[in-house]
C-alpha positions as CSV (number, residue, x, y, z in Angstrom):
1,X,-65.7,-45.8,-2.6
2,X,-66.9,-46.7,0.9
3,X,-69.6,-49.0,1.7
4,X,-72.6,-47.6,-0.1
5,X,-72.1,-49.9,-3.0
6,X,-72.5,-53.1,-0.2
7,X,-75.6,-51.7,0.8
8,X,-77.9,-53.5,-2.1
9,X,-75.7,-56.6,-0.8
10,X,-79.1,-58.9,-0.4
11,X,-80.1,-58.1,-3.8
12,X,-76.6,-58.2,-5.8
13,X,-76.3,-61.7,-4.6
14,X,-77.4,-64.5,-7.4
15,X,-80.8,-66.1,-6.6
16,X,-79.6,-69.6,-5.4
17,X,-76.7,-67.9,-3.3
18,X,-79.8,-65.8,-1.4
19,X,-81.2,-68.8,0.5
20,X,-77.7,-69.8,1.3
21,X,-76.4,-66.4,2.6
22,X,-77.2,-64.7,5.9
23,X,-76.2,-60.4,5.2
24,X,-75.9,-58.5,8.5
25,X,-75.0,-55.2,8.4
26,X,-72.9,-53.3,11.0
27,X,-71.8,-50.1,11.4
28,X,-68.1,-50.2,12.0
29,X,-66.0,-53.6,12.6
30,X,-62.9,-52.1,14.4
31,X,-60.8,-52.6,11.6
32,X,-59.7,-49.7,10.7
33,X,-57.9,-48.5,13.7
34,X,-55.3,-51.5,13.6
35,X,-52.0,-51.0,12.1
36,X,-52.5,-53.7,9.1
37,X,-52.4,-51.5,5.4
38,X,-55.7,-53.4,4.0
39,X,-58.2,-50.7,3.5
40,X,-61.9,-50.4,4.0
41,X,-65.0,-51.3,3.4
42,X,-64.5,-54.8,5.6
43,X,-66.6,-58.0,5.5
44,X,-66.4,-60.8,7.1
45,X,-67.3,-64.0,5.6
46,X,-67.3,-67.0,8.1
47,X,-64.6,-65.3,10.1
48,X,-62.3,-64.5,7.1
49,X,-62.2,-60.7,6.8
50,X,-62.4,-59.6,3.3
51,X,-60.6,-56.1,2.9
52,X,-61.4,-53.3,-0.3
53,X,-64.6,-55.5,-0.2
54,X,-66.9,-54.9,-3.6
55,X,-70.1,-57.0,-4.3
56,X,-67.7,-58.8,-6.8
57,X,-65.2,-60.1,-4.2
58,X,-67.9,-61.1,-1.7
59,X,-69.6,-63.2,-4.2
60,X,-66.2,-64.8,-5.6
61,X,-65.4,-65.5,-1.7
62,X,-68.6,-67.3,-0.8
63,X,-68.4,-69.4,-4.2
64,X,-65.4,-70.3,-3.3
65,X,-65.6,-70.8,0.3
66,X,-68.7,-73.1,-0.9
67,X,-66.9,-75.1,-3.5
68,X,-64.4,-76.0,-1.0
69,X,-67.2,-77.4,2.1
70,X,-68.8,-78.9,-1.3
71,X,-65.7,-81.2,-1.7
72,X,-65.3,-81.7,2.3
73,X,-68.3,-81.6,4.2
74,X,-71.4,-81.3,2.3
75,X,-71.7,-77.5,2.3
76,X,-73.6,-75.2,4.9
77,X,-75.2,-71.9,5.1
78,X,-72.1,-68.7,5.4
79,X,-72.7,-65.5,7.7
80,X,-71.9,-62.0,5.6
């Protein structure tokens, strides 16, 4: 499917996750060259890389990525 479908990213995301959630879009991370079988399109959520990445999998990543700082630290802002 490629990375089209990630392209409306900033507008897919839920309202209250919006004002939480920084998009930045590249052109190519450098993962694909590596040996490791995960498949693009890649994102990277605070470092994590997210592999066969769909709008659906980001958002369930940052909720619970956010769930877990809720319980430990308060939450902060997350880098996409």
């Amino acid at each position: 499917m490629g990375a089209s479908h990630l392209q409306t990213l900033d507008k897919d995301l839920p309202a209250k996750m919006r004002k939480q959630v920084e998009v930045e879009y590249k052109r190519c991370l450098g993962l694909c060259n590596n040996n490791d079988p995960a498949k693009a399109p890649f994102v990277i959520i605070d470092g994590k890389v997210i592999s066969d990445a769909t709008v659906y999998r980001i958002i369930e990543s940052v909720t619970l990525m956010q769930e877990e700082e809720n319980r430990t630290e308060g939450g902060k802002a997350h880098d996409i």
